[in-house]
C-alpha positions in Angstrom: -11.5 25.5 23.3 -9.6 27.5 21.0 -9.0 27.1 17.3 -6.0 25.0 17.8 -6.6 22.6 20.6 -9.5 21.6 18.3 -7.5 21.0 15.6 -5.3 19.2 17.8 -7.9 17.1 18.8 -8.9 16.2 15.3 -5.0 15.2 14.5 -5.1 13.5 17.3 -8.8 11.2 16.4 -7.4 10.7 12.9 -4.2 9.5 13.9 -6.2 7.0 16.3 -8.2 6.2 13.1 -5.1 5.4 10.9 -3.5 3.5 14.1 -6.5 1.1 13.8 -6.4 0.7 9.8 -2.8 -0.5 10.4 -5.0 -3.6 11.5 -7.1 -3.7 9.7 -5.8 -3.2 6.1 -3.5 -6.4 5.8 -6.1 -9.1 5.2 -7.2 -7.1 1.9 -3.7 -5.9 1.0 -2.8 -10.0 0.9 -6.1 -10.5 -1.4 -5.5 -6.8 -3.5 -1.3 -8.4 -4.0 -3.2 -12.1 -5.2 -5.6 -11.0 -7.2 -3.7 -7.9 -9.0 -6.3 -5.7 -8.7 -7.2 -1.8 -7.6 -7.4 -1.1 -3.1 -10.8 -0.1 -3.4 -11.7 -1.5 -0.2 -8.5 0.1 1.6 -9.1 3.7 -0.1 -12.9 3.7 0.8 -12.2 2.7 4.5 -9.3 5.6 4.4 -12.1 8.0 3.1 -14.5 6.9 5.6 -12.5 6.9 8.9 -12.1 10.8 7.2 -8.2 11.4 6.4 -8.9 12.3 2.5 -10.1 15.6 4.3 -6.5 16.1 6.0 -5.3 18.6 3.4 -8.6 20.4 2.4 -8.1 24.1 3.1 -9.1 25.0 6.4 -13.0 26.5 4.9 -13.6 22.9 3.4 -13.4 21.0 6.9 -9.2 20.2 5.7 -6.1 20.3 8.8 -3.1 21.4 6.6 -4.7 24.2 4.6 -3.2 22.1 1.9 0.1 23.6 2.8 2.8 20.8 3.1 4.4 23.1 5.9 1.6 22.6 7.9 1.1 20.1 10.6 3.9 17.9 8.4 5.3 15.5 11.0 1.7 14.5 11.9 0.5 13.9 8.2 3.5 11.6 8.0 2.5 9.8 11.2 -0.8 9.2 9.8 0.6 8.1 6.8 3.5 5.9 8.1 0.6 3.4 9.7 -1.2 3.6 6.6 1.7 1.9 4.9 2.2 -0.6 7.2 -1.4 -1.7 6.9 -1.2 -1.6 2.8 1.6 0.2 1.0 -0.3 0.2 -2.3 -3.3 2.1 -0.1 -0.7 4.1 1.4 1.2 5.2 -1.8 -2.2 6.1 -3.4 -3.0 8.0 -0.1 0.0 9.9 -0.5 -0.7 10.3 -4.8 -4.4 11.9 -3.0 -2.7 14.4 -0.9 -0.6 15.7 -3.3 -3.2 16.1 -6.0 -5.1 17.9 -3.5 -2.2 20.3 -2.5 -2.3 21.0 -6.2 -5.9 21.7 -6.4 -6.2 24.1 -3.8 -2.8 25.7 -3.6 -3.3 29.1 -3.2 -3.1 31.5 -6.2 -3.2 29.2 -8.7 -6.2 30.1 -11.0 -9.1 27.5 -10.5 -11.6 29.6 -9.7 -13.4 28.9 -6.0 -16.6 27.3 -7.8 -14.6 24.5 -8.9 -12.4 24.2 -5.7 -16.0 24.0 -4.0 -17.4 21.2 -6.3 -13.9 19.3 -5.6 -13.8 19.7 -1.6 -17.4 18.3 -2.0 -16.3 15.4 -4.0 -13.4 14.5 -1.9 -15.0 15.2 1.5 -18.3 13.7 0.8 -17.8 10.5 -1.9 -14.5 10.1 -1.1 -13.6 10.4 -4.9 -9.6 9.2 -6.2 -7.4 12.0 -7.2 -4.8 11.1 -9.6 -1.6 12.5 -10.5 -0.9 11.9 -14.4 2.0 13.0 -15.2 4.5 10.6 -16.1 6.0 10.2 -19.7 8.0 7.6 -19.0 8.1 5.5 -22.5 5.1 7.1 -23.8 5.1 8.2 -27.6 5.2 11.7 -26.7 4.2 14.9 -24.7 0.1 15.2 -23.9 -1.3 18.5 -25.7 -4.0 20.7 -25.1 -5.5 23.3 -28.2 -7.9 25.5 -26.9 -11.3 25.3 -28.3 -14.6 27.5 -27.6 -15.4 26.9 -24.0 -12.3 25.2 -22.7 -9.5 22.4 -24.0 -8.8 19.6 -26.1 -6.3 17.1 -24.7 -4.4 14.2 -26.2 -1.5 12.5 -25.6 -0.9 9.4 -23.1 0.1 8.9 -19.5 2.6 6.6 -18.6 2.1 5.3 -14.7 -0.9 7.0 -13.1 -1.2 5.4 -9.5 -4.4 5.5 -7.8 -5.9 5.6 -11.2 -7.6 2.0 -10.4 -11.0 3.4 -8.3 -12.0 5.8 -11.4 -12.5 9.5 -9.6 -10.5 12.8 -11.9 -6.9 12.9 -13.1 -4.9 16.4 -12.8 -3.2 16.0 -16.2 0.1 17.8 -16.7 0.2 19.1 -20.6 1.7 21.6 -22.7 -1.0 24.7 -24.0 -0.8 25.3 -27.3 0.9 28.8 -27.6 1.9 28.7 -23.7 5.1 28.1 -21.6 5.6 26.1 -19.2 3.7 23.3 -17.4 0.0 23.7 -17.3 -3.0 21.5 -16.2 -6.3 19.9 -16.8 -8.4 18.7 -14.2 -11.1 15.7 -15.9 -13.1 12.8 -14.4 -11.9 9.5 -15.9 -14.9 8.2 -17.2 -15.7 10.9 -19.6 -15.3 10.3 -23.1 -12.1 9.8 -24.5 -10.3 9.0 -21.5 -8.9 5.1 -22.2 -7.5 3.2 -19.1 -5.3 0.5 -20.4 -5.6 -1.7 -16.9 -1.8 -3.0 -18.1 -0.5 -2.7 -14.9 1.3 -5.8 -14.2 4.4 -5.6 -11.9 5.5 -7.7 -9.2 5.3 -5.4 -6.5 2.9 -2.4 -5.4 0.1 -4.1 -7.5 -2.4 -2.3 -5.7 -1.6 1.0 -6.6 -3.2 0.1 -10.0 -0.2 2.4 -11.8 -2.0 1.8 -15.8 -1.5 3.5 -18.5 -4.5 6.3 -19.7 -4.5 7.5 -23.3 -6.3 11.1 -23.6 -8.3 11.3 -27.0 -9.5 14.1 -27.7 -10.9 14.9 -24.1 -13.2 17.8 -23.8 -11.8 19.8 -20.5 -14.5 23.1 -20.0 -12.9 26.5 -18.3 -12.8 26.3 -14.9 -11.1 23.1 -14.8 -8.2 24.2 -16.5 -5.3 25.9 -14.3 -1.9 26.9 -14.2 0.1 26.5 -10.5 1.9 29.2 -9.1 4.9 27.3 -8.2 5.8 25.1 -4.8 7.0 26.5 -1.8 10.9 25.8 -1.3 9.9 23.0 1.4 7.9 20.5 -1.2 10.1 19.0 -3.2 11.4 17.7 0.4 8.2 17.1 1.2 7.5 15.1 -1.9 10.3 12.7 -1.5 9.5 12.0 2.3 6.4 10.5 0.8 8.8 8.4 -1.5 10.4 7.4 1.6 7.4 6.7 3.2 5.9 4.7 0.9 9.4 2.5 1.0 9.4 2.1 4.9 6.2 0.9 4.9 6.5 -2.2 3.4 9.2 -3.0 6.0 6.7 -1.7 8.6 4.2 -4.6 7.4 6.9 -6.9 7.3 7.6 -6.3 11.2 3.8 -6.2 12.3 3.5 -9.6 10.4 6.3 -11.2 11.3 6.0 -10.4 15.2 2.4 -11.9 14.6 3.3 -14.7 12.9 6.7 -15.5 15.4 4.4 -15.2 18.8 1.4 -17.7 17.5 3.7 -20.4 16.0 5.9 -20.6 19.1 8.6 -22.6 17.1 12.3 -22.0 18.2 15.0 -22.4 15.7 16.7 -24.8 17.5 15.6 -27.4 20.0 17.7 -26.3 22.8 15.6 -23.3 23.3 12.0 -24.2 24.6 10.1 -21.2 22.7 10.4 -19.0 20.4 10.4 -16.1 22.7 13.3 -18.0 24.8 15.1 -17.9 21.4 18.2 -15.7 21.7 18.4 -16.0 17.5 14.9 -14.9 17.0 15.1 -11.9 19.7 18.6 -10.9 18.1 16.8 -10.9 14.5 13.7 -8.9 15.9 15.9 -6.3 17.6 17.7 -5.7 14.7 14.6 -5.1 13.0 13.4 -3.1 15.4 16.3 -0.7 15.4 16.8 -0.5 11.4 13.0 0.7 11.5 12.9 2.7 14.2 15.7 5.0 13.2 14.8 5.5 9.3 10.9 6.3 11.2 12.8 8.6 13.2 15.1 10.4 10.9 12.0 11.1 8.3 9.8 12.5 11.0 12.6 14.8 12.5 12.5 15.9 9.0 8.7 16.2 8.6 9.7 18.6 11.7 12.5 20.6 10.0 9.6 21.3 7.0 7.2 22.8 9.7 9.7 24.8 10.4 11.5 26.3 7.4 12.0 29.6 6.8 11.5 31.1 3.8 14.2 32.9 2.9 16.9 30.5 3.8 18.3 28.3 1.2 16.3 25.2 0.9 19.5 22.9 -0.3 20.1 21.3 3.0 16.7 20.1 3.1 16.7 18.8 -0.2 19.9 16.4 0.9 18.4 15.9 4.4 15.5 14.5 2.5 17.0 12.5 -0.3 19.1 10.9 3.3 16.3 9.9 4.6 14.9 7.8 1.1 18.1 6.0 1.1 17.4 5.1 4.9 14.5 3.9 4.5 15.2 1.6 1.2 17.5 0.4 3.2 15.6 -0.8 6.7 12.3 -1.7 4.3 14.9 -4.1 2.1 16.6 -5.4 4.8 13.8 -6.1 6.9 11.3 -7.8 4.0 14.1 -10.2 3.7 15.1 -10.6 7.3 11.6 -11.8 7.9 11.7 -15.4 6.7 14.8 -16.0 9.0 12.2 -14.9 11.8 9.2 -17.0 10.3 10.8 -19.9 8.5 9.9 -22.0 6.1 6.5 -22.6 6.2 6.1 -18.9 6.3 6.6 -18.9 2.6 3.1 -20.5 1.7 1.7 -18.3 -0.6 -1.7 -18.2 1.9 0.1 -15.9 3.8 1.4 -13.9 1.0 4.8 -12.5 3.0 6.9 -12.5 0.1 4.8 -9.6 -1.2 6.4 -6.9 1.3 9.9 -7.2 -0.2 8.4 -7.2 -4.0 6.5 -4.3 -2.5 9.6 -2.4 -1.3 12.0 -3.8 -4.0 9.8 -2.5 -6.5 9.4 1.0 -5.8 12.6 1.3 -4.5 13.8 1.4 -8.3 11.7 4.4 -9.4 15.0 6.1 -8.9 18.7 5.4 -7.9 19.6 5.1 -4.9 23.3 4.8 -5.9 23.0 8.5 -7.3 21.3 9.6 -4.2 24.2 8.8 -2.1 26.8 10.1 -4.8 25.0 13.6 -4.2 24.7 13.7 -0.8 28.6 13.0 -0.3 29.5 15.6 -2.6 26.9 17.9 -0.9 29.0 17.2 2.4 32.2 16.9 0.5 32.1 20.2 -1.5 29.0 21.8 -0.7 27.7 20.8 -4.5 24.1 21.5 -4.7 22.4 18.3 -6.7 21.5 18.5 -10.0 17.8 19.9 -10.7 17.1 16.3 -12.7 17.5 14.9 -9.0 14.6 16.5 -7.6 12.4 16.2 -10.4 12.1 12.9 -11.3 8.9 11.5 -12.4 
C-alpha cells in the first residue's frame, strides 16, 4: 500500500468516526445549550475518535499537512457531521483547525521544538487551541513590549470560542516597534491570563465565546511568531467554515426532526392514518431535504475547487463563490430550524427536548456578519466584475 491509499484509508476511518459522533453528540449538545456551559465532553470525544490530528503536518501523524488546499472537500465532510451532531462542538472544531494551520504553517518562524511540544499536546491530550483575536467592543488593541527572554502582553480579547476547556490561545497583538500583525502563543492558565466566563447569548452557548483580559502575560521566545501570509485559497476556506458552522444547525434540526416525526407517528390531520401516510409532513420533509442537500452540495463542490486552485490565477472568483455558498447555507439552516415545528408540532416545543435551540443556534451566528452585504457584492461581482471590498473578507 502506497503512501496515499493509506492516507485514504485514514480519511476514510475518520470520516466513519465523525459519521457516528453525529449520533452521538446531540444528547450532550441539548444538556451543554441548558446548562450554558463549555462542550467538554463533545471536544474530548472529537479528540479521542482522533480528528484534532487531521491538520498536523504530515511528520506529526496530521492528513492535510496543515495546508487548507489539501484533502479540503473531505475535512469539510468530517466537519459537516460534526455540526449536525453539536454546532457549538463543531464551530470549536473548526476554531482548532485553524489555530493549528497557524501553528504549523510553513515558514512562519516558530521554531520546530515548539511545533514539536504542540503536535504532542494536540495529538496526545487532545489540548483546545483558541483563536484570540477579536476586538470587537474591547477598550483597545492587545500589546506586546519585548522584555529579556521573550514578551509582555496586555490588552483584552473580545469573543474567543473554544476558549471554555482551558488549553493555549494564539493571540494576535501589535509588537512594540514592529508592523503588522504578530503573535503569541500562551497556555490559559498562566498567570495573568483572566477568563471572564461572560458568555451569555442565546444561541451557540457551547462554544463558550468569553471574554480573556491579558495582564501582563509573560510569553518566552519560541512561542512568539510572525505568519508568513495565507495562501490565496484561505480566506475561501475560512468562510466555508462559517458556512459550515451555519448549516449545521439545520443539519441537527433534520436528524431530530425525522427522529422525532417517525416515533410519534402523529399525522396532522385525521384523514391520514400515519404520519408517514401524511402528504403535508412528506411535502415539509422533502423541502427540507432539498434546501440542505443543495447548500451541502454547493459548499463541498467548493471545498473541491480549493483543492484545486492554482496559484497564479486570480483568487476573486473564489472569494464570491465562497461568500455564495454562506448565504446558502444561512438560508437552508434558517429555514429549516423553523420549518421543524410544522413537522413535530406542538408538543415538540417542551423544553425537554430542547429543539428550539437549532434555530437560536443558526440565528445567532448567522449575524456575525451581513448577509445583506454579502449578496450586494456578489451581484456587483457578476454585474460589473467589482472585486469586494478587503473589509469583506476580513471580518473578525
Amino acid at each position: 500500500m502506497n503512501g496515499e491509499d493509506t492516507v485514504r484509508q485514514r480519511i476514510t476511518d475518520l470520516t466513519r468516526r465523525a459519521a457516528l459522533l453525529r449520533k452521538e453528540l446531540p444528547e450532550s449538545a441539548a444538556e451543554v445549550d441548558a446548562a450554558n456551559v463549555d462542550t467538554t465532553f463533545a471536544m474530548r470525544r472529537i479528540w479521542e475518535e482522533g480528528l484534532f490530528a487531521f491538520c498536523l503536518p504530515h511528520r506529526f501523524g496530521g492528513i492535510n499537512d496543515a495546508r487548507p488546499e489539501l484533502y479540503t472537500e473531505d475535512f469539510f465532510r468530517i466537519a459537516l457531521d460534526i455540526m449536525a451532531g453539536d454546532s457549538s462542538a463543531g464551530m470549536n472544531f473548526v476554531v482548532q483547525a485553524l489555530v493549528t494551520f497557524e501553528i504549523f504553517r510553513e515558514g512562519n518562524t516558530l521554531p520546530e521544538s515548539t511545533k514539536v511540544e504542540m503536535a504532542r499536546l494536540i495529538r496526545d491530550e487532545g489540548v483546545r487551541l483558541c483563536a484570540s483575536n477579536s476586538e470587537a467592543g474591547a477598550p483597545g488593541p492587545v500589546t506586546a513590549r519585548r522584555v529579556e527572554g521573550g514578551l509582555v502582553v496586555n490588552g483584552t480579547k473580545a469573543f474567543n470560542t473554544n476558549s471554555g476547556g482551558g488549553g493555549w490561545a494564539s493571540v494576535g497583538l501589535t509588537l512594540e516597534g514592529r508592523r503588522g500583525r504578530y503573535n503569541a502563543l500562551l497556555p490559559l492558565d498562566q498567570p495573568g491570563v483572566t477568563m471572564k466566563h461572560d458568555w451569555d447569548t442565546m444561541g451557540q452557548r457551547g462554544t463558550h465565546s468569553q471574554t480573556i483580559v491579558y495582564d501582563e502575560v509573560f510569553v518566552p521566545d519560541g512561542y512568539h511568531f510572525n505568519g508568513n501570509g495565507a495562501s490565496p485559497s484561505f480566506l475561501s476556506y475560512v468562510f466555508l467554515m462559517h458556512a459550515a458552522i451555519m448549516l449545521g444547525p439545520g443539519l441537527g434540526a433534520f436528524d431530530a426532526a425525522l427522529d422525532y416525526v417517525r416515533k410519534l407517528d402523529r399525522p396532522s390531520f385525521p384523514e391520514f392514518e400515519s404520519a408517514t401516510e401524511d402528504v403535508l409532513v412528506r411535502r415539509r420533509i422533502g423541502g427540507c431535504a432539498v434546501d440542505l442537500r443543495a447548500a451541502r452540495a454547493f459548499l463541498l463542490d467548493t471545498a473541491r475547487r480549493i483543492e484545486r486552485c492554482d496559484l497564479d490565477e486570480d483568487p476573486t472568483e473564489l472569494f464570491v463563490e465562497a461568500f455564495g455558498v454562506k448565504v446558502a447555507c444561512i438560508r437552508a439552516a434558517l429555514s429549516v430550524t423553523q420549518e421543524i415545528f410544522d413537522l413535530t408540532g406542538a408538543r415538540s416545543t417542551a423544553n425537554k427536548y430542547r429543539f428550539d435551540r437549532f434555530w437560536r443556534n443558526a440565528r445567532t451566528f448567522a449575524t456575525h456578519d451581513p448577509t445583506d452585504a454579502k449578496e450586494v457584492w456578489i451581484g456587483d461581482w457578476y454585474l460589473t466584475g467589482k472585486e469586494p471590498p478587503m473589509a469583506a473578507m476580513l471580518r473578525v
